[in-house]
Each structure stands twice: as C-alpha cells, then as structure tokens.
C-alpha positions as CSV (number, residue, x, y, z in Angstrom):
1,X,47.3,37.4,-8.2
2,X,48.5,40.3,-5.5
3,X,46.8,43.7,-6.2
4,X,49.7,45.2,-3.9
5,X,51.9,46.6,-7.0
6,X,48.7,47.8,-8.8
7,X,48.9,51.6,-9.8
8,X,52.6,52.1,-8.5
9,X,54.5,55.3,-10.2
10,X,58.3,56.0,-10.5
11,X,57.2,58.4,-7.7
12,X,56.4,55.9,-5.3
13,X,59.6,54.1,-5.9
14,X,61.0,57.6,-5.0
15,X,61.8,59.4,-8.1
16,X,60.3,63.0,-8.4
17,X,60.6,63.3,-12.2
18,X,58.5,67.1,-11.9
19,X,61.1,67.9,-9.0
20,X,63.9,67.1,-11.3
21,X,62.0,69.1,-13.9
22,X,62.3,72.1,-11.5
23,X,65.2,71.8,-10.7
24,X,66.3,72.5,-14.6
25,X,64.5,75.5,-14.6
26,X,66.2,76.9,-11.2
27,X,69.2,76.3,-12.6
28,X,68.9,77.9,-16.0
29,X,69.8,81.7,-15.0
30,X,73.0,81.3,-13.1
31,X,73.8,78.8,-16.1
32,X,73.4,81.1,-18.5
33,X,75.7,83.5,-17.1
34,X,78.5,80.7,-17.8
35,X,77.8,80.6,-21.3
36,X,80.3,81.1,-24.1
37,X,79.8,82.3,-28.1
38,X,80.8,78.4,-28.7
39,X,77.9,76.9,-27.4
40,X,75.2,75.6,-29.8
41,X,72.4,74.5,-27.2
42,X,71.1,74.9,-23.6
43,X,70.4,73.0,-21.3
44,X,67.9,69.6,-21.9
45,X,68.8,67.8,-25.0
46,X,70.7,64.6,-25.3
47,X,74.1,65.7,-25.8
48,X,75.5,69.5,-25.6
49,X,77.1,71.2,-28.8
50,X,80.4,73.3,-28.7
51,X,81.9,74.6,-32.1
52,X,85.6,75.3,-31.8
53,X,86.8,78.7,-32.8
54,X,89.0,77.3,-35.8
55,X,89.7,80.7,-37.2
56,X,91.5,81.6,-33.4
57,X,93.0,78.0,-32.9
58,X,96.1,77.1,-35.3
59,X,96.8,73.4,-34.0
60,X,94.7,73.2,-31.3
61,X,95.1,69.8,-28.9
62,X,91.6,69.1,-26.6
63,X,92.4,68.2,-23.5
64,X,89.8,66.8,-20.9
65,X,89.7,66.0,-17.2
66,X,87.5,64.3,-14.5
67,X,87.7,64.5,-11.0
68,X,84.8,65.0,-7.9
69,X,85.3,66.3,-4.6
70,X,85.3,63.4,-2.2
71,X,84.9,62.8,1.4
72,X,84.6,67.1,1.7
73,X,81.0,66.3,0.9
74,X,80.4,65.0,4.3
75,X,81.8,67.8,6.0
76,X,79.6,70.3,3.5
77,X,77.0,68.1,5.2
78,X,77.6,68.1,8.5
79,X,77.6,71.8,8.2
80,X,74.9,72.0,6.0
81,X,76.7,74.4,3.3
82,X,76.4,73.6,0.1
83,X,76.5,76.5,-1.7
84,X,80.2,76.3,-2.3
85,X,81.1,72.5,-3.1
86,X,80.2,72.7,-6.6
87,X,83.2,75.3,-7.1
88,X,85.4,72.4,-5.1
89,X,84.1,69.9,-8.5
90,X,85.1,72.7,-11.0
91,X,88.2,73.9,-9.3
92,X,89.5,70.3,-9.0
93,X,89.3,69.4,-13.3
94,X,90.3,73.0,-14.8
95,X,93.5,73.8,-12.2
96,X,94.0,69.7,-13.2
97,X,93.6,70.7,-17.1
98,X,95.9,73.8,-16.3
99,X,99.0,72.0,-16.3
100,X,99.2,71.5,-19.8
101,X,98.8,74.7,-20.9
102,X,95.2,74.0,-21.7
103,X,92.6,76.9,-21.3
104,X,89.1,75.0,-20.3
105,X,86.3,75.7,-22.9
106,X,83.6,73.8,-21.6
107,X,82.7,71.5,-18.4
108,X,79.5,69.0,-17.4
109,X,78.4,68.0,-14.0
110,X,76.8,64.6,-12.3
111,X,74.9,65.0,-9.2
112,X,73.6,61.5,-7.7
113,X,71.4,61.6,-4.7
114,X,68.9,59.1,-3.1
115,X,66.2,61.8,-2.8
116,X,66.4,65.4,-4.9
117,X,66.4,68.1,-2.4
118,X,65.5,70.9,-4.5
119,X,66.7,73.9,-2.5
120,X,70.2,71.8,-1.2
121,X,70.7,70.8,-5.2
122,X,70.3,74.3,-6.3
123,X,72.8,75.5,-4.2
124,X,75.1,72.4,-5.5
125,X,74.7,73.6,-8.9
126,X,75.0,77.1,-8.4
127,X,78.3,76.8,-7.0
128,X,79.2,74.7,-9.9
129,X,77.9,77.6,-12.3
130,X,79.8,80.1,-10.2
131,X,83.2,77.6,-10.5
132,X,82.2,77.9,-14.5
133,X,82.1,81.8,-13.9
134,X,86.0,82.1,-12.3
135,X,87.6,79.4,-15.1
136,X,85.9,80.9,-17.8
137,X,84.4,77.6,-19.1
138,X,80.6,77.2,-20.5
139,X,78.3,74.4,-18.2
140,X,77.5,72.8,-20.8
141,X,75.4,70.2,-19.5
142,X,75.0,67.9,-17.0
143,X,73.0,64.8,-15.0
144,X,70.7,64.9,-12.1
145,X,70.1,61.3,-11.0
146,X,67.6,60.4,-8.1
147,X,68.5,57.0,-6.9
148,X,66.7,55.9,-4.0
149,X,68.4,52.9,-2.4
150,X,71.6,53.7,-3.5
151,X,72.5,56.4,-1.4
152,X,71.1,57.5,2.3
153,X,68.8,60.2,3.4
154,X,71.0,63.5,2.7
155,X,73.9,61.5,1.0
156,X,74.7,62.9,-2.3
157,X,77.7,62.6,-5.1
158,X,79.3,64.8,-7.6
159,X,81.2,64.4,-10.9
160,X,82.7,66.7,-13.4
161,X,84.3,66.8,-16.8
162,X,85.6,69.2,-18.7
163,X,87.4,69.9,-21.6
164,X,89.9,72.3,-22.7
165,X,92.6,73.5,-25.8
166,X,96.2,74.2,-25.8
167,X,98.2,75.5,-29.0
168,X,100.3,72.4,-29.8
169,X,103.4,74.4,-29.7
170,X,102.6,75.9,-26.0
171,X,101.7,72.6,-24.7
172,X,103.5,72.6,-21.4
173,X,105.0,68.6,-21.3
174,X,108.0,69.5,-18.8
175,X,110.5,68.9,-21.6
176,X,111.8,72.4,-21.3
177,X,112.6,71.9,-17.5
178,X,116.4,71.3,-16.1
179,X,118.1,71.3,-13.1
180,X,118.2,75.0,-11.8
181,X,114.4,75.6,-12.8
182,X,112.9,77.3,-9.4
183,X,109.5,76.3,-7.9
184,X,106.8,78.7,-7.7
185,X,104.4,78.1,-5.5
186,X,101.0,79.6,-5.7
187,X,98.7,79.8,-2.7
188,X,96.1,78.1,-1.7
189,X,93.1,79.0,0.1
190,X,93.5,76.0,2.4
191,X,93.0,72.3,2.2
192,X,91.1,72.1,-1.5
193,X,89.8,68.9,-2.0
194,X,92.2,66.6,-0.5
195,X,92.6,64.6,2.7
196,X,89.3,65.1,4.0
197,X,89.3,61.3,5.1
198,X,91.9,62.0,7.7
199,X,90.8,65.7,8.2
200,X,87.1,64.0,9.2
201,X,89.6,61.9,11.4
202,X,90.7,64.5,13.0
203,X,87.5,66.2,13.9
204,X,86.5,63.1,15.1
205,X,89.1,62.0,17.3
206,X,89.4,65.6,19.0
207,X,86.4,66.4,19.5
208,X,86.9,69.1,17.5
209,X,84.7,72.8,17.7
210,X,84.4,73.7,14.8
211,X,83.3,76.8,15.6
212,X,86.5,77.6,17.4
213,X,88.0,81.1,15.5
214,X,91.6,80.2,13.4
215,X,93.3,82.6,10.7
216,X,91.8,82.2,7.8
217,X,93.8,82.1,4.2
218,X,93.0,85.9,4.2
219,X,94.3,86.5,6.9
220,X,91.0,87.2,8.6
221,X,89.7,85.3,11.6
222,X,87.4,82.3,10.5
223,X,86.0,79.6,12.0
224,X,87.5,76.8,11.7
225,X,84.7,75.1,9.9
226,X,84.6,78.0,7.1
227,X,88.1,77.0,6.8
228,X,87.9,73.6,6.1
229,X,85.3,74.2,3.9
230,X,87.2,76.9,2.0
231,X,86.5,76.0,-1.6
232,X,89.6,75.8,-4.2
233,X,91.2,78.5,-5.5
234,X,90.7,78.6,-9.2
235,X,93.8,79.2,-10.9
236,X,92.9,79.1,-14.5
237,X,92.4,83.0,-15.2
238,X,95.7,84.3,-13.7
239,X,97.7,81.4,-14.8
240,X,96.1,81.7,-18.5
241,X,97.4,85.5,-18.3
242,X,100.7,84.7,-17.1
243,X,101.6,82.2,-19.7
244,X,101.4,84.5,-22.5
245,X,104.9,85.8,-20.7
246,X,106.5,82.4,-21.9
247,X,108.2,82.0,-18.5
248,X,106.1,79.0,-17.3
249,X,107.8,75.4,-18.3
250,X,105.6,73.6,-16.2
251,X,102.8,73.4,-13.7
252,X,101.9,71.1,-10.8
253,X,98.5,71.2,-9.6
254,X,98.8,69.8,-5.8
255,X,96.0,67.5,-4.9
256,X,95.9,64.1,-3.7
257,X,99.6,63.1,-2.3
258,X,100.5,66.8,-1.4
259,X,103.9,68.6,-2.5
260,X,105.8,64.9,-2.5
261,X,104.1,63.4,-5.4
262,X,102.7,65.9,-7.5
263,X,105.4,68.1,-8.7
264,X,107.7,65.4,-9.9
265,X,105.0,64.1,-12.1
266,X,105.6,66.8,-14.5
267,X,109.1,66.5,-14.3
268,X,111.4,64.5,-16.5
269,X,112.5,61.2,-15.1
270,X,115.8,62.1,-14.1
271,X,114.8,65.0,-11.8
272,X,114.1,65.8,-8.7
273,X,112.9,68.6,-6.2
274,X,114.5,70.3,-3.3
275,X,111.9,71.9,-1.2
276,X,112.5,74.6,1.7
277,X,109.3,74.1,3.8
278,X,110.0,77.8,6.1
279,X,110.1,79.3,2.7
280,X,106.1,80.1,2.6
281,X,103.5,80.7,5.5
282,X,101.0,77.5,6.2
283,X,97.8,78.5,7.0
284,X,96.7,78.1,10.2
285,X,94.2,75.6,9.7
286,X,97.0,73.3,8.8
287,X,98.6,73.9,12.1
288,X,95.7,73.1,13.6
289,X,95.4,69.6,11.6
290,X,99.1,68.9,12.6
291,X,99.0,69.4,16.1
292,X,95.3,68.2,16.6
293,X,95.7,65.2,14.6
294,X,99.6,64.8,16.0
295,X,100.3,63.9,12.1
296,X,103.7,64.0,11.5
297,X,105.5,66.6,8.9
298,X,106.3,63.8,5.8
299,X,102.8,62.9,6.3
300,X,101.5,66.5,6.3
301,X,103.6,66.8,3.0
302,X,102.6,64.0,1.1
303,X,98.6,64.7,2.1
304,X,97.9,68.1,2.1
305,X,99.5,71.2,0.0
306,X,100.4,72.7,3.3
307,X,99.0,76.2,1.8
308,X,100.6,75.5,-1.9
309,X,98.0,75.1,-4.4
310,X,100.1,75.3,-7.6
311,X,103.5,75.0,-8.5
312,X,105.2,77.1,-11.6
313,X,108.3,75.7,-12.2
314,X,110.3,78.3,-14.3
315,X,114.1,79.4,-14.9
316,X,115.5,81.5,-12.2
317,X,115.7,84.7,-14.5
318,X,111.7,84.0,-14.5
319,X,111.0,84.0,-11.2
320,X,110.8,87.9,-9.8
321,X,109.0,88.5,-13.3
322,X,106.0,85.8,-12.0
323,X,106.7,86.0,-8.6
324,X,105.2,90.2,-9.4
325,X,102.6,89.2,-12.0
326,X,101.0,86.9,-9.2
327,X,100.6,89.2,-7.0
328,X,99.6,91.6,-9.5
329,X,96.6,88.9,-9.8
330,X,95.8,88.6,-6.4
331,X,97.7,85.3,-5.3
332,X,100.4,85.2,-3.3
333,X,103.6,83.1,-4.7
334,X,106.5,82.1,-2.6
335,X,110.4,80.7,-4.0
336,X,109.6,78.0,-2.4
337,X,112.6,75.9,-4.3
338,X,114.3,74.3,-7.0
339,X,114.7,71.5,-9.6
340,X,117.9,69.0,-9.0
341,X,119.3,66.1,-10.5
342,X,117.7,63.0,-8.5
343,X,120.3,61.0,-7.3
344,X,118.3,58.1,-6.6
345,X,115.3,57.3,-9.2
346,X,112.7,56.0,-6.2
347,X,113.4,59.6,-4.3
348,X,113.0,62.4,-5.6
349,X,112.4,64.4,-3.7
350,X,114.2,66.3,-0.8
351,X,112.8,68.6,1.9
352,X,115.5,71.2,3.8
353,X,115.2,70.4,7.5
C-alpha cells in the first residue's frame, strides 16, 4: 500500500483554516461599525439573527437582492486595488433594492478565492463594511471559501445579498406613473459595475495607459485607472430621505443594459421613454471609452449609464422640488426626459438625435 498520502492536512491540499480564522478577527472592528439595534449575533455562528422593528413597521414587505461585481474584479486586479470593490458588491444589491421603495436592513457577503490572501481579503471586506456604512445596512454575515483548484493564483469572486423593508402602501410598483411623468436622472460616479467585459476590451485593444490624466466624476483630474475603478455611488440614504416628499413614482437603477433597458422595466407595459442625451454631462471617462473603443452611441446607451446612475421618474410639478433636494444631498440630477405612450410595444424607447 502507498505511504505517499500518509499524514496529509486540509493545509496541504491548500486550505489555511488558522488564516481564515484570522481573517474573522480582522474583520470584526470595521464590522461592527455596520451594526444595527436589530442584530441579535456577531459574526461566527451558523446563521445571523435580525429582529424586525414591529412596533416602527405597520405592514412591512421584505424585500431581498443579489448581485456581484463582475469582470471589474479583473481590473481591481490588474491594478492591485482592492480596497474599494467590496463597496461595487454592496452598491450593486441596495441601489437594486431601492427601486421598490425598500430601505436595506441587513446584507451578507461570499468571497471565493483559490488561496486566502489575508491582507488583499481584508481590504475586500473592508470595503464591503464601508458599502454597509453608506446604505445603512448591518453585515450580517458572510462566507470565506478557500478553494484551491477552482480558481487561479490571485483570482477571486464576490457575492452579496441583502435584504430590505418597504411600508406596503409606499411600495413603489410604477402603477402611479403616466405619460407626462419626467425622468430624473441621478449621477453617477462613472461606469459602476457594468460593461467591464468590453471596457477590459478596450484597454486591451488600445493599448491603453491607464495612467493617462482624464476628468474625473468630480470634476477633478484622475487617472484614468481611478476612474474606471470608481466604486458605485450609493444611492440609498439620499433617495431614502427624498421619498418621504411622496414625489418619487418610480425608480430605475441603471446597470447591465444601460439607460435602454432599465428604465422601462419599471414602467407599465404601455409606456415608453423619450430621452434627450445633451440634456446631462458624460463623464469623461466615457468619452474616452467611446472614442477609444470606436463604440457606437446605441451601443454606449444600452451598455453603460453614460454618467446616469438612477432614474426618478416623477410628475412634472415634482421635478424642481427633487431636482433641489438632490443637490441639497450632494448628487447632481439632470431633466434628462419624459415618459410617453409607446407606439410600438418591442420599442420603447426613443433617444432625441
């Protein structure tokens, strides 16, 4: 009989259970700082307790969410910043629970990597507990999985899920919206978390610098690596605020599929949307993807949010009230235009050359 396999350890298959271990305990202060009066437990039991404030909900309807962050991992990578990424993986569920009205209580994380990395996971999960800190929601819990085999040296995946609560009666369904309802659109601190596949294209295939200055969402010269890897606005706290005014009837978050596709999802089926692209300022990094990339304008529409990150749709009498109380909040938010009847079912949607 072979002697080879004698002694092995889940270490030598390349699991560190102590590092994973350590990990947890890095983690625990800028978690804390996340938590809410709801939570029942910390972090390291089988499952994470939240009791819902029944005597402040009336009717309350949970909503939950689950997204990750995609190919942007790779450019966090070839950058090697990861200190901001796990904000991307919160940003992208709570603006996504948003839409319904819903404020996000809680929120729980899956990091997957071939080899744990303390000091590169620390910085994952930190940004994830920052991302907590701007929505407002608990981290609850999470997973750390070490799976050697499964990815690459370096290669690692994220996962989140969260939870949230809407009033039944302020649940925002798009029945209130008509033809005449303006689009308001927030913005957004440049790509998100979308079209990084043909953004990584882009680099490629020009031989891009990424180093090379551009103007940042600010305003502010960048580099144009920093603004790629811009994480995504959070737009739960000011939104949150602004819906106590009663003037929102619907929100679009704009991720995958860009301005074409998202903001008709919350719209009834007999609607459409009548966009003026001039009517807002694209960042420049989108310029830059355009004209680097040469990708043409539909396809710049229906990938990226083009510097739109959210979409109030609201009755015109609405509009200077939120326009005002967005900026009071620190977000810039453009007319950018209006709900019409859709005369043809398959398009809806119609851009002002």
């Amino acid at each position: 009989m072979s002697q080879e396999g004698k002694n092995l350890s889940y270490r030598d298959a390349g699991v560190d259970i102590d590092a994973g271990n350590e990990l947890v305990e890095r983690i625990k202060p800028a978690v804390r700082k996340t938590m809410r009066p709801e939570v029942l437990t910390g972090l390291g039991g089988f499952g994470a307790l939240f009791q819902l404030d029944t005597g402040r909900w009336r009717e309350p309807l949970l909503v939950s969410g689950t997204d990750g962050v995609g190919t942007k991992l790779m450019l966090a990578r070839l950058l090697n910043r990861h200190d901001t990424i796990g904000i991307d993986l919160v940003a992208m569920c709570v603006n996504d629970i948003l839409t319904c009205g819903a404020e996000p209580l809680f929120f729980l994380d899956y990091f997957a990597t071939g080899k744990l990395e303390l000091d590169e996971a620390e910085q994952v999960i930190s940004g994830i507990a920052e991302g907590c800190h701007q929505a407002g929601c608990a981290l609850i819990g999470g997973e750390t999985a070490e799976m050697p085999g499964m990815y690459g040296a370096g290669d690692y995946d994220l996962a989140g899920f969260t939870v949230g609560a809407v009033e039944r009666s302020e649940l925002l369904d798009g029945r209130r919206v008509a033809a005449g309802h303006r689009l308001l659109g927030l913005a957004s601190s440049g790509p998100h978390s979308n079209g990084y596949s043909l953004i990584r294209k882009i680099i490629d295939v020009s031989g891009a610098d990424l180093e090379r200055p551009v103007t940042g969402a600010d305003g502010q010269p960048v580099a144009l690596g920093d603004a790629l890897l811009a994480p995504t606005k959070i737009y739960v706290k000011p939104v949150l605020e602004m819906l106590k005014t009663g003037g929102i009837d619907a929100l679009a978050h704009i991720t995958g599929g860009g301005l074409t596709e998202n903001i008709v999802r919350v719209l009834p089926a007999e609607l459409g949307i009548r966009i003026d692209p001039s009517s807002w300022e694209r960042p420049d990094v989108f310029g830059w993807l355009q004209q680097a990339g040469g990708v043409q304008e539909a396809e710049m529409l229906r990938t990226f949010n083009c510097g739109i990150g959210m979409v109030m749709v609201a009755a015109p009498e609405r509009t200077a009230e939120l326009v005002r109380s967005a900026g009071e909040h620190g977000i810039a938010c453009y007319d950018i235009g209006e709900v019409v009847v859709a005369a043809d079912s398959a398009d809806r949607v119609e851009y002002a050359s």
